[in-house]
N, CA, C and O atoms as a GROMACS GRO file, in nm:
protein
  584
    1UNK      N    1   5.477  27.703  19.113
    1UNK     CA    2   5.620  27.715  19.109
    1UNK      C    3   5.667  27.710  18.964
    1UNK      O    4   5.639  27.611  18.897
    2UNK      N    5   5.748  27.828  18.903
    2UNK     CA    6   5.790  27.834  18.775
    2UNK      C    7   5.899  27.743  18.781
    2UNK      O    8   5.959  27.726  18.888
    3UNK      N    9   5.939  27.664  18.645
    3UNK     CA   10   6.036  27.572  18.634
    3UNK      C   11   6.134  27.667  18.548
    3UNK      O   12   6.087  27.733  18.454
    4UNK      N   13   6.256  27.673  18.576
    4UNK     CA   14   6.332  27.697  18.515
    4UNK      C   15   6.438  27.603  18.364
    4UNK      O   16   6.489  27.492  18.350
    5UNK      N   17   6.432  27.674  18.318
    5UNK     CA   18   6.467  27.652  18.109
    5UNK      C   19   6.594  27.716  18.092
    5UNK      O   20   6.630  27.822  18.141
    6UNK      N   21   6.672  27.621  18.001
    6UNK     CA   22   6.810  27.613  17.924
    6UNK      C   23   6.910  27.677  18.034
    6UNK      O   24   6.935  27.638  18.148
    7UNK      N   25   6.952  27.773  17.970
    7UNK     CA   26   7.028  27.823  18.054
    7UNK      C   27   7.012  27.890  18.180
    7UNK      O   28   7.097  27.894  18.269
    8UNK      N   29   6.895  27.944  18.184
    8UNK     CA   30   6.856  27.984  18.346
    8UNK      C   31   6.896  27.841  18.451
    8UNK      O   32   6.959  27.852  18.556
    9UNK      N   33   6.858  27.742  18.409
    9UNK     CA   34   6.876  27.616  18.485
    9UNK      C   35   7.045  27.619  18.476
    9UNK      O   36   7.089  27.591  18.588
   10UNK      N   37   7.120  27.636  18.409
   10UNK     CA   38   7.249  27.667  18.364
   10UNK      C   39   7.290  27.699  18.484
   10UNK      O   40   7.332  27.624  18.572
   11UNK      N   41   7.271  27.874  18.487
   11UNK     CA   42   7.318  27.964  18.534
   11UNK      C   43   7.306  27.943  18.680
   11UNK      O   44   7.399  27.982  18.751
   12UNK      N   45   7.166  27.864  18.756
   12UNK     CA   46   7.153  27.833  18.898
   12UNK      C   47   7.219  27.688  18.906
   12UNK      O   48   7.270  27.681  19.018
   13UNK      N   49   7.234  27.603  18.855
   13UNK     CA   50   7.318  27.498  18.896
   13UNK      C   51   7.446  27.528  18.898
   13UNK      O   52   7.508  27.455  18.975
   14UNK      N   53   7.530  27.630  18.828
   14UNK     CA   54   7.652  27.665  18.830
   14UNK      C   55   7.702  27.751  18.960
   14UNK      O   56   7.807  27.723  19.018
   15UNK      N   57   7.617  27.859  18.999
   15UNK     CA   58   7.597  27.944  19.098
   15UNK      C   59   7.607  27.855  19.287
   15UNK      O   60   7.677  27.879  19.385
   16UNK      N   61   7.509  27.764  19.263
   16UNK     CA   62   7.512  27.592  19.334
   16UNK      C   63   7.684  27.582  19.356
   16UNK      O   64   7.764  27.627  19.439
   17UNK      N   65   7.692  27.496  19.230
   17UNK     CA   66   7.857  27.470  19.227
   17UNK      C   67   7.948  27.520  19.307
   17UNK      O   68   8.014  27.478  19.402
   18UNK      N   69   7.936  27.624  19.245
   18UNK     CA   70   8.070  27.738  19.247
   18UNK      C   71   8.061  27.772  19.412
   18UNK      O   72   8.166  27.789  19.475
   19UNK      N   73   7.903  27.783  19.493
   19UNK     CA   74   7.921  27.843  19.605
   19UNK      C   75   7.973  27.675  19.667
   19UNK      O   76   8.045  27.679  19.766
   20UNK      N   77   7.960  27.624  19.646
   20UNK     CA   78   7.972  27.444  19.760
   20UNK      C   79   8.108  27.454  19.726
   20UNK      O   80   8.180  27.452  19.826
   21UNK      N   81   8.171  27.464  19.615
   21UNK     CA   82   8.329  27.462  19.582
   21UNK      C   83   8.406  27.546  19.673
   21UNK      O   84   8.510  27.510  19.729
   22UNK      N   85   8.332  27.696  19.689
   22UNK     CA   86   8.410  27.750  19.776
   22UNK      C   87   8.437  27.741  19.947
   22UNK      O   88   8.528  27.791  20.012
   23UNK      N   89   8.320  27.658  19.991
   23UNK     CA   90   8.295  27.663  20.112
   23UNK      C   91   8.396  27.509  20.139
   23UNK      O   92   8.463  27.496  20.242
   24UNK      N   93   8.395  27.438  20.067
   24UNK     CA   94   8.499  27.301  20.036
   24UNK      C   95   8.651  27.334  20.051
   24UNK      O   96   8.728  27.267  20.120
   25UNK      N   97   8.699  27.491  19.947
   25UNK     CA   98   8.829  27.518  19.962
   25UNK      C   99   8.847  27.557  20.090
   25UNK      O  100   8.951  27.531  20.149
   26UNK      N  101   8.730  27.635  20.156
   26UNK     CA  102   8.774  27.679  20.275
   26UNK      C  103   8.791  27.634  20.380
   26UNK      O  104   8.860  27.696  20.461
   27UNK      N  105   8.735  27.512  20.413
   27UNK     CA  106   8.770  27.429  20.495
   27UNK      C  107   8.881  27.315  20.496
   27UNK      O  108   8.913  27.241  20.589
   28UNK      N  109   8.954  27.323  20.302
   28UNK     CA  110   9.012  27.259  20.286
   28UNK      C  111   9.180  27.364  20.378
   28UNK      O  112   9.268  27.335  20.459
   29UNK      N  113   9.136  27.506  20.286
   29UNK     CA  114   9.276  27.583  20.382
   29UNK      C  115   9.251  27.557  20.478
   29UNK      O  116   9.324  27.460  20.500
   30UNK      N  117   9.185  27.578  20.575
   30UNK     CA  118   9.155  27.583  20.735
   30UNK      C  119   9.218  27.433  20.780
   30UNK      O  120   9.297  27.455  20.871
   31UNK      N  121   9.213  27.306  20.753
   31UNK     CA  122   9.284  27.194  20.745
   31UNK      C  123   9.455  27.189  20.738
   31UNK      O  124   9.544  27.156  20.816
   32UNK      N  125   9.445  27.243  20.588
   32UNK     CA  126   9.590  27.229  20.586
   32UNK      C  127   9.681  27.327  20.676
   32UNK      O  128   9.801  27.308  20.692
   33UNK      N  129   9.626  27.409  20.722
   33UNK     CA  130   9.665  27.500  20.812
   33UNK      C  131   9.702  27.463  20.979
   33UNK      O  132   9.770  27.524  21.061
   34UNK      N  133   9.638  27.360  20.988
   34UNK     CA  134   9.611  27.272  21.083
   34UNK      C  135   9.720  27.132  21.085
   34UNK      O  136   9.784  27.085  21.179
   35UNK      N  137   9.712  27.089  20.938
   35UNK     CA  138   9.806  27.051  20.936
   35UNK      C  139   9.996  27.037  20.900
   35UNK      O  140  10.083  26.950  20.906
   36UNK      N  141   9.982  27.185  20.860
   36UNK     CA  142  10.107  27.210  20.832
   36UNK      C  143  10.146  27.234  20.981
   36UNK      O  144  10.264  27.199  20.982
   37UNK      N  145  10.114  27.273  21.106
   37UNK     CA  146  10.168  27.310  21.193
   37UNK      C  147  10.200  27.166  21.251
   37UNK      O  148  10.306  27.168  21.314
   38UNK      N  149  10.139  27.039  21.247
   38UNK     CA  150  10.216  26.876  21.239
   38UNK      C  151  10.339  26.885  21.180
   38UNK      O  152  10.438  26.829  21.225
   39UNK      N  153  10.337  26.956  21.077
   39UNK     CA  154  10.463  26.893  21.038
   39UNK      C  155  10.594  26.877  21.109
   39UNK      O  156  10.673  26.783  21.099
   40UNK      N  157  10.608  27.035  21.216
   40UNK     CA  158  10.752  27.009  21.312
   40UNK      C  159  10.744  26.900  21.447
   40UNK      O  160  10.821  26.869  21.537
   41UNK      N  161  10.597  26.859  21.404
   41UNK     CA  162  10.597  26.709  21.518
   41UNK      C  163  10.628  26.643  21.474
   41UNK      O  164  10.659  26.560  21.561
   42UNK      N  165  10.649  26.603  21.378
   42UNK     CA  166  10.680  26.479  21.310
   42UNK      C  167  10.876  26.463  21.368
   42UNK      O  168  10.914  26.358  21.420
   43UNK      N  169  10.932  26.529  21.356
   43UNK     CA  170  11.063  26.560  21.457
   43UNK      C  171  11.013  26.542  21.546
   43UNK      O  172  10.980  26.425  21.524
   44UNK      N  173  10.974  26.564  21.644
   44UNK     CA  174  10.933  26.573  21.789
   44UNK      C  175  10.860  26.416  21.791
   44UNK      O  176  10.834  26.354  21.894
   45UNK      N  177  10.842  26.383  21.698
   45UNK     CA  178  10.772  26.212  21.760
   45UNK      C  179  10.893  26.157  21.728
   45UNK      O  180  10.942  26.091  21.819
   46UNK      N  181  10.967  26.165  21.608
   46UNK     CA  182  11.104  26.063  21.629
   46UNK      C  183  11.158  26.049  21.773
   46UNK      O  184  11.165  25.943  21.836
   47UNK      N  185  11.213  26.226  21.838
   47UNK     CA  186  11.308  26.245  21.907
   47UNK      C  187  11.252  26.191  22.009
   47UNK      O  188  11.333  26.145  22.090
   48UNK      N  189  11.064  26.171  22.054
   48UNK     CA  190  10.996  26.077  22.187
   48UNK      C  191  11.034  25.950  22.165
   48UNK      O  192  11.069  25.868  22.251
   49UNK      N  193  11.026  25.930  22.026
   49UNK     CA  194  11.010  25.775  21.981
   49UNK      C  195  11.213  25.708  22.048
   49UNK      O  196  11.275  25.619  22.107
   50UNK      N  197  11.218  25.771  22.014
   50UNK     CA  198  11.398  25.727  22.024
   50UNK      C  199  11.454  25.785  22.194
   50UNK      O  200  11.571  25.766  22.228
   51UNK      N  201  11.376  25.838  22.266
   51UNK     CA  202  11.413  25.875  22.381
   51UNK      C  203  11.367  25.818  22.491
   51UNK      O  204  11.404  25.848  22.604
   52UNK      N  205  11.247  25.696  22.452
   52UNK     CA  206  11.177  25.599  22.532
   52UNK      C  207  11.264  25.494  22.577
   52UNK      O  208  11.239  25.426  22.676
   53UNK      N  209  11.388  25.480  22.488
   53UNK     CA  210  11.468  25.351  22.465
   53UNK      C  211  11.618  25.392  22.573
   53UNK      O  212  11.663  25.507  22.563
   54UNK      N  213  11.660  25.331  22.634
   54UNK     CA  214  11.753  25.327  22.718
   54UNK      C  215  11.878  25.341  22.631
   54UNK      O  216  11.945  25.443  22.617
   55UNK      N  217  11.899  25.211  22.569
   55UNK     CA  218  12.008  25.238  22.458
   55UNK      C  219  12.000  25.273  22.354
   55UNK      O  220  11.906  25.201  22.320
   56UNK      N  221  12.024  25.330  22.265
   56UNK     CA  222  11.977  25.420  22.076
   56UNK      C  223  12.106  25.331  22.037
   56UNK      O  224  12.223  25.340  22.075
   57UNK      N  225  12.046  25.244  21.949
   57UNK     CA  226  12.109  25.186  21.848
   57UNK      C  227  12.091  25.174  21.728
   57UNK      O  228  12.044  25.283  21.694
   58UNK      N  229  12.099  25.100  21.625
   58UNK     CA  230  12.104  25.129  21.444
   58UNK      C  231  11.904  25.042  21.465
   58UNK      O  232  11.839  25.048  21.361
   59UNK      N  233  11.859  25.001  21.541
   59UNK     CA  234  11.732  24.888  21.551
   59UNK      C  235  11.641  25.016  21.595
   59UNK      O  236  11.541  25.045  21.529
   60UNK      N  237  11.676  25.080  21.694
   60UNK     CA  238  11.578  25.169  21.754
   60UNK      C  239  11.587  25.296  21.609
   60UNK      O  240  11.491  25.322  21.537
   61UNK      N  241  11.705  25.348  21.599
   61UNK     CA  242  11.622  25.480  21.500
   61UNK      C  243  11.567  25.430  21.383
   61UNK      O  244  11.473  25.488  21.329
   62UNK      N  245  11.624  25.309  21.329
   62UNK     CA  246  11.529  25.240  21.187
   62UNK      C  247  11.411  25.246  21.238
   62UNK      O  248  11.317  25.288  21.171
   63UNK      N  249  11.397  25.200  21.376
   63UNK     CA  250  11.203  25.145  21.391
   63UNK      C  251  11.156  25.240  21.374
   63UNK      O  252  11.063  25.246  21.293
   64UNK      N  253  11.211  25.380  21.458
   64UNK     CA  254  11.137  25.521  21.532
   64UNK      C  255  11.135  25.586  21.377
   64UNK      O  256  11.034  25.647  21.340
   65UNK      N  257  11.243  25.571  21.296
   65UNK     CA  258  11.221  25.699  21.179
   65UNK      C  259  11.158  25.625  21.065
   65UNK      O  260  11.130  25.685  20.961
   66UNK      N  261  11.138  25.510  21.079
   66UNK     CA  262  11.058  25.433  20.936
   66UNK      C  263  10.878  25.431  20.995
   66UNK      O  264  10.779  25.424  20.921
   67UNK      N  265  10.878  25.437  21.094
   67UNK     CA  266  10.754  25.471  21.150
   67UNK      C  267  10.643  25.644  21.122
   67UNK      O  268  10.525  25.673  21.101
   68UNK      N  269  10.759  25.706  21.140
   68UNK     CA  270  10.714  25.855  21.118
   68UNK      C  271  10.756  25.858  20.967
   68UNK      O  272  10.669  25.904  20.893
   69UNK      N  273  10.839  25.829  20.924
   69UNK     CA  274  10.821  25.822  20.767
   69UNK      C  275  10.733  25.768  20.657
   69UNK      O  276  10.725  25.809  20.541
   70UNK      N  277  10.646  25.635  20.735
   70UNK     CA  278  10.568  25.610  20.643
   70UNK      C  279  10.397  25.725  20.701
   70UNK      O  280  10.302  25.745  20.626
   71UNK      N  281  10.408  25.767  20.816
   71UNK     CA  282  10.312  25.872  20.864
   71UNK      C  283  10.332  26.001  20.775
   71UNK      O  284  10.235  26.053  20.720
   72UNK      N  285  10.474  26.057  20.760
   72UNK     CA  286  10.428  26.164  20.671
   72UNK      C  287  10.420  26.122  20.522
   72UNK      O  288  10.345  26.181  20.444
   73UNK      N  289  10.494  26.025  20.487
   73UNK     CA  290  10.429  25.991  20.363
   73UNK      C  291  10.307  25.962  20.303
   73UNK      O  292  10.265  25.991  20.191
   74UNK      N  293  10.248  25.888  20.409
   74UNK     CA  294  10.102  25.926  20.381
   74UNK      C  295  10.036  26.003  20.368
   74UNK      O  296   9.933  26.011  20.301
   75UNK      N  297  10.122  26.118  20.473
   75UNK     CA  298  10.008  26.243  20.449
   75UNK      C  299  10.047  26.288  20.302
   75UNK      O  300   9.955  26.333  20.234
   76UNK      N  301  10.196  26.279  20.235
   76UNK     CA  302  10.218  26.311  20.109
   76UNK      C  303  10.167  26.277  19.988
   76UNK      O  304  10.170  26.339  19.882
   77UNK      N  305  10.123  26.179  20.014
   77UNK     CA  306   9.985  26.106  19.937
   77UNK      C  307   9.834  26.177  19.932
   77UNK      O  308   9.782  26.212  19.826
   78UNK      N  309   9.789  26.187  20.025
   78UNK     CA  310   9.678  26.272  20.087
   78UNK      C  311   9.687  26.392  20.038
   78UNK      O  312   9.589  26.438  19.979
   79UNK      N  313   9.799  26.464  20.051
   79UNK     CA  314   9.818  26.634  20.002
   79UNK      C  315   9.815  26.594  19.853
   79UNK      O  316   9.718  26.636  19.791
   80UNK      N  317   9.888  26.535  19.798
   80UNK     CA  318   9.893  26.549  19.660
   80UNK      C  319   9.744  26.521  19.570
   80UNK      O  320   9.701  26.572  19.467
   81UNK      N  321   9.696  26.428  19.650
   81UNK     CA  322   9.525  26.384  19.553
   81UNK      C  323   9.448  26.515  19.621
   81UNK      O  324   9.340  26.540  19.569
   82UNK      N  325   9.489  26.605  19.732
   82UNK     CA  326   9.442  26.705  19.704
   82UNK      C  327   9.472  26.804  19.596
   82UNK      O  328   9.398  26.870  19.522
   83UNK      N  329   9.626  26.794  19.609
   83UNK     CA  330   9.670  26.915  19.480
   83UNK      C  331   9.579  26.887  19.326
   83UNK      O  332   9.523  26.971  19.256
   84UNK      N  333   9.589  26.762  19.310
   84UNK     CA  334   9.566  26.709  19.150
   84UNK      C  335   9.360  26.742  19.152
   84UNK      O  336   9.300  26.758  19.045
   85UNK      N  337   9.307  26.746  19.252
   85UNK     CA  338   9.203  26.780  19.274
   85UNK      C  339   9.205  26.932  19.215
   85UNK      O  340   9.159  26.976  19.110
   86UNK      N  341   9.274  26.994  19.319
   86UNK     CA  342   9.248  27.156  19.271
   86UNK      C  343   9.287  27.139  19.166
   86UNK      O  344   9.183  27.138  19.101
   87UNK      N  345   9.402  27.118  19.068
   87UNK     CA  346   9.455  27.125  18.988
   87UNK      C  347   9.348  27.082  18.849
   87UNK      O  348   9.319  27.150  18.750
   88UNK      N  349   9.305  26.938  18.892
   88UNK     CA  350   9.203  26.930  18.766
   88UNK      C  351   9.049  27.021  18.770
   88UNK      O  352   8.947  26.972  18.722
   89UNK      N  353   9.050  27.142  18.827
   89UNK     CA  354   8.945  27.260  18.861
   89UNK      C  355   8.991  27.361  18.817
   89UNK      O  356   8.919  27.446  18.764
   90UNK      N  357   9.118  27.375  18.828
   90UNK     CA  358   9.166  27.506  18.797
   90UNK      C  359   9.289  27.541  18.713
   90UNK      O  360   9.324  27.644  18.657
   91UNK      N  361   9.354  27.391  18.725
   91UNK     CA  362   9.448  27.409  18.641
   91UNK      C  363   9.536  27.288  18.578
   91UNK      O  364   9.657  27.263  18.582
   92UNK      N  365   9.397  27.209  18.506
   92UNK     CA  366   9.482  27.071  18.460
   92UNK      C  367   9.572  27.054  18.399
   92UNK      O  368   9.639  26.962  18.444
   93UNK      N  369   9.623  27.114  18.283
   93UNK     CA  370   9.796  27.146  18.274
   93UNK      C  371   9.914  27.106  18.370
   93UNK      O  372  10.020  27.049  18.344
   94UNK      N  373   9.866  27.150  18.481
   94UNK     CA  374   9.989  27.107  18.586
   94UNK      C  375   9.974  26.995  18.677
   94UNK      O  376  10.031  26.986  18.785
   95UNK      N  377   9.880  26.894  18.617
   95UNK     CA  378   9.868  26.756  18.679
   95UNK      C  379   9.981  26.697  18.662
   95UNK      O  380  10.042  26.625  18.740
   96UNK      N  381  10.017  26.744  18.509
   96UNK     CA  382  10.133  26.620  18.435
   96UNK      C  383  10.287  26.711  18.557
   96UNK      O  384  10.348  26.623  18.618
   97UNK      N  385  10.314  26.784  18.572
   97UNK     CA  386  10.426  26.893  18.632
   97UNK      C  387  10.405  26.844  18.751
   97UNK      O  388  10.501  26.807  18.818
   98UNK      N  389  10.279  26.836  18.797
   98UNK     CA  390  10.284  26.731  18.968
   98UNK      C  391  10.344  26.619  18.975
   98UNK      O  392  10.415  26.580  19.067
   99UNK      N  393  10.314  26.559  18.865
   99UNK     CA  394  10.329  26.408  18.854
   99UNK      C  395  10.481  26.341  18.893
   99UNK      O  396  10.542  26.258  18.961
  100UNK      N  397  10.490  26.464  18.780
  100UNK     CA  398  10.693  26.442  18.728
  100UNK      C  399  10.762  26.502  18.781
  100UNK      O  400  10.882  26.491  18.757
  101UNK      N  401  10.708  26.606  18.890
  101UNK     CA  402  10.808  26.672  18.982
  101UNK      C  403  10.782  26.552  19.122
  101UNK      O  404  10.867  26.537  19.210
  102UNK      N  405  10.663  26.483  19.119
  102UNK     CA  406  10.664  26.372  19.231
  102UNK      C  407  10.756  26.242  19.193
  102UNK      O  408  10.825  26.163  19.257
  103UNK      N  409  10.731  26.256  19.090
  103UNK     CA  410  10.822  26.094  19.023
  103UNK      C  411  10.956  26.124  19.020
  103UNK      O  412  11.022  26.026  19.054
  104UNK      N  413  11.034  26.235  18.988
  104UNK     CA  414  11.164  26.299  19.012
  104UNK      C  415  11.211  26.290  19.150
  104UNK      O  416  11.308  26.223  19.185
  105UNK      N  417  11.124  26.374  19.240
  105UNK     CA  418  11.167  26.402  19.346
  105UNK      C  419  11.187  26.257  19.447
  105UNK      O  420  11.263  26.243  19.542
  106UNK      N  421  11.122  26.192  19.409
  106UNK     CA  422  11.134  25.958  19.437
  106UNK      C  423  11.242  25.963  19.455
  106UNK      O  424  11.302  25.993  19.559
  107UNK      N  425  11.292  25.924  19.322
  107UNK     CA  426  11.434  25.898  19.246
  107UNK      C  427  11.561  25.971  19.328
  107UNK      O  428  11.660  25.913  19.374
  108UNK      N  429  11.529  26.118  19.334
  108UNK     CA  430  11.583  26.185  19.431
  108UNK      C  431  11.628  26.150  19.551
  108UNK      O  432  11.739  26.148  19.604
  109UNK      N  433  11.487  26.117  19.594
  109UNK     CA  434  11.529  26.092  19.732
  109UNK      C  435  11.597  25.983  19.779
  109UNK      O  436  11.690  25.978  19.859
  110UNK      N  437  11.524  25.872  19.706
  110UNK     CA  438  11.637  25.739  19.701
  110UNK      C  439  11.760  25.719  19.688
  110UNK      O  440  11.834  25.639  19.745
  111UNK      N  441  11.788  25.827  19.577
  111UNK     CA  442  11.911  25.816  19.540
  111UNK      C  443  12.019  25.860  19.646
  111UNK      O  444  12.129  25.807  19.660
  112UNK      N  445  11.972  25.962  19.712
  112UNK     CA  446  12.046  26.072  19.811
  112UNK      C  447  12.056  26.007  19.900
  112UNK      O  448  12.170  26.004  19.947
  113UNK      N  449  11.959  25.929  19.965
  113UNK     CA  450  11.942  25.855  20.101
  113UNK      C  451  12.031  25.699  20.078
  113UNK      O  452  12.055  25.622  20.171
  114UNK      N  453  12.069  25.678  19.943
  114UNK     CA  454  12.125  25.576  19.957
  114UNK      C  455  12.290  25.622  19.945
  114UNK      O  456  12.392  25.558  19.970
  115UNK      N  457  12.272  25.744  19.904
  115UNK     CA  458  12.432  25.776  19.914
  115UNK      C  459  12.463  25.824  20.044
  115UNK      O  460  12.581  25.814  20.078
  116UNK      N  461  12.371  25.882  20.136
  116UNK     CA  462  12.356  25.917  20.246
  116UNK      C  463  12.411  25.789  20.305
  116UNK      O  464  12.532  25.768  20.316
  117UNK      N  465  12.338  25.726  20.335
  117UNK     CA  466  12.353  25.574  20.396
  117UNK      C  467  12.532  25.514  20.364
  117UNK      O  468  12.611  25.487  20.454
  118UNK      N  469  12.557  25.505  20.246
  118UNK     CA  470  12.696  25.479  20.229
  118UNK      C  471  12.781  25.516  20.313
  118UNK      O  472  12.856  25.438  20.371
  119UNK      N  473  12.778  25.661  20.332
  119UNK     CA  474  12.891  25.731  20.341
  119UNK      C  475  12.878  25.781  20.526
  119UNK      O  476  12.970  25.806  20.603
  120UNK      N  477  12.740  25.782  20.550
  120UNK     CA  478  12.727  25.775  20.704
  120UNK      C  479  12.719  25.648  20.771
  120UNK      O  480  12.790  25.609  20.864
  121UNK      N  481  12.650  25.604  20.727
  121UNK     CA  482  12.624  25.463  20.790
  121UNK      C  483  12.482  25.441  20.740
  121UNK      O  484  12.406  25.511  20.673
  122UNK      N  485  12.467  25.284  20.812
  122UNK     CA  486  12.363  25.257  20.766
  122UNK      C  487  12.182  25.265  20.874
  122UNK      O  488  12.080  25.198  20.855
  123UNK      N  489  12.208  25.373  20.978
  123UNK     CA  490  12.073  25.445  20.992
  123UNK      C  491  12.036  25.505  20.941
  123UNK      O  492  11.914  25.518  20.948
  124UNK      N  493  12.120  25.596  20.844
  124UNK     CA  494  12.067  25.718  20.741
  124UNK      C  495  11.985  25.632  20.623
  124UNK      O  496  11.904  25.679  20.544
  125UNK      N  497  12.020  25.519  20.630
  125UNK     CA  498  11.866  25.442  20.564
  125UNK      C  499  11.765  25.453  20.564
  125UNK      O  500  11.680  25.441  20.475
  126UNK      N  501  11.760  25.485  20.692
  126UNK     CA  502  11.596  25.508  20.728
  126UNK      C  503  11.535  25.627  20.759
  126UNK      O  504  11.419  25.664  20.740
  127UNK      N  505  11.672  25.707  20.832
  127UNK     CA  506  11.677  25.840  20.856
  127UNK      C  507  11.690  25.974  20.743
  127UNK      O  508  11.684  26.096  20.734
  128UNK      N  509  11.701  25.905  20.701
  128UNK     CA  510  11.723  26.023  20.543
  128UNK      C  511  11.600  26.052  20.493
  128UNK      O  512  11.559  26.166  20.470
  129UNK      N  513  11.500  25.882  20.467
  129UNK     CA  514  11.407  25.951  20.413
  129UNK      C  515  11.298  25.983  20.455
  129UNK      O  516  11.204  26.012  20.381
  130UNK      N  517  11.291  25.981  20.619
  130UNK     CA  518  11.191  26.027  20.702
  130UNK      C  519  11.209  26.178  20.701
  130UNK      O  520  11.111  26.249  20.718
  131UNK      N  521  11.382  26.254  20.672
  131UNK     CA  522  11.382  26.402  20.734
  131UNK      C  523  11.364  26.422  20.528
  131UNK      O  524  11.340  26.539  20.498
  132UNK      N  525  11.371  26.354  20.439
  132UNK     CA  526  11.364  26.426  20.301
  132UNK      C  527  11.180  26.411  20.280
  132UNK      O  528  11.123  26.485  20.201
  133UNK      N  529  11.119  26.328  20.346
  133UNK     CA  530  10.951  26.306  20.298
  133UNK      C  531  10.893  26.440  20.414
  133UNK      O  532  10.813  26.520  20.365
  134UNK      N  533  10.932  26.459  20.551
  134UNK     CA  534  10.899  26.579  20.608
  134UNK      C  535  10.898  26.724  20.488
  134UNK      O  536  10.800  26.778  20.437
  135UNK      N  537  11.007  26.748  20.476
  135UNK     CA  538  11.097  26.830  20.325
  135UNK      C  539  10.999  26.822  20.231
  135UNK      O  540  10.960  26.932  20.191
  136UNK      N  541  10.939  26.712  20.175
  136UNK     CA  542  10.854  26.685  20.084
  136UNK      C  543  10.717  26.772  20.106
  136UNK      O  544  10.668  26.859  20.034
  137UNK      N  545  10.674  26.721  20.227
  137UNK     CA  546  10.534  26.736  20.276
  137UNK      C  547  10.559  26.920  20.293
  137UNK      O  548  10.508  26.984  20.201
  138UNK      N  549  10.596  26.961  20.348
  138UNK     CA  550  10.606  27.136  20.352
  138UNK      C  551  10.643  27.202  20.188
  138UNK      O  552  10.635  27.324  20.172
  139UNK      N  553  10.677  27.126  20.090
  139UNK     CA  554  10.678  27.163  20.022
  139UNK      C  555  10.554  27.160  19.994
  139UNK      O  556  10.500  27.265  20.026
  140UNK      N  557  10.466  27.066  19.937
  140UNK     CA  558  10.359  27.025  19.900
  140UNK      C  559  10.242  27.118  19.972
  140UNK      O  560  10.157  27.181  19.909
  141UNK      N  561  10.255  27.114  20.119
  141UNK     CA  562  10.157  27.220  20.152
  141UNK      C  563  10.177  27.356  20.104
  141UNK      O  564  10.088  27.434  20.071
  142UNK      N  565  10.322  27.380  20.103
  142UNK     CA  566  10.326  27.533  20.061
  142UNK      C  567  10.222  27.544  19.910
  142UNK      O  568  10.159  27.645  19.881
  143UNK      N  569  10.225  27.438  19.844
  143UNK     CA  570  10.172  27.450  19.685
  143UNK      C  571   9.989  27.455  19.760
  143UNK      O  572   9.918  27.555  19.747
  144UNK      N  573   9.964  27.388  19.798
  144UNK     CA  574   9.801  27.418  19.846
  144UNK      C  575   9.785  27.540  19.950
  144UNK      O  576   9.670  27.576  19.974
  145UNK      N  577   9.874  27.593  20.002
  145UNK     CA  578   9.832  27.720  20.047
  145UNK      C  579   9.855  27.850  19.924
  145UNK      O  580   9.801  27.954  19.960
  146UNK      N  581   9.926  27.860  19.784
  146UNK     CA  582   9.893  27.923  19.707
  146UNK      C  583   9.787  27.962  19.658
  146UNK      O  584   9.788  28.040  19.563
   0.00000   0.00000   0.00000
């Protein structure tokens, strides 16, 4: 068995790489594809979650929408250490533009949901930022299906 030298060893460990990388993205689309179609459940589990309850009061939609809000937020977590993944492969430049369009869009949302809350009442506390982190998450997939 010939051993392979400098760059020939190069050229087949890269070849390696590059094919495992692609078979990785592809199952990574095939996923998110899978899971972007969750995302209009995430509505559909509030509206079960809040339709189990006889009376809907300010106790039941806090529970039902802070529940599915910290579910898609997680997944917003999850999508993003995927983005910064692809991103440090293909395009580390826009780690820092992830970062600060995620750290913006926080601030955002807090801010909105607390003016929300003022001026509606105080379920849009909880309700604001379960329907703005949904908002979030379809954004975010749209960026990994590019």
């Amino acid at each position: 068995m010939r051993m392979l030298e400098g760059s020939h060893l190069l050229s087949f460990v890269m070849v390696a790489v590059i094919s495992k990388v692609k078979i990785v993205v592809g199952f990574l689309l095939l996923f998110c594809a899978a899971v972007y179609s969750k995302e209009e459940d995430y509505q559909e589990g509030y509206d079960s979650c809040v339709s189990k309850h006889a009376e809907i009061n300010n106790m039941i939609i806090g529970s039902c929408s802070e529940r599915i809000s910290e579910d898609v937020f997680s997944q917003i977590n999850n999508r993003l250490k995927e983005l910064r993944d692809m991103y440090s492969e293909n395009a580390p430049e826009d780690i820092e533009r992830l970062n600060k369009s995620q750290e913006s869009w926080l601030l955002y949302r807090n801010a909105q949901c607390d003016l929300e809350g003022s001026h509606i009442g105080s379920p849009m506390l909880s309700l604001c930022p379960m329907q703005k982190n949904i908002q979030r998450l379809k954004e975010i997939n749209g960026l990994l299906q590019e």
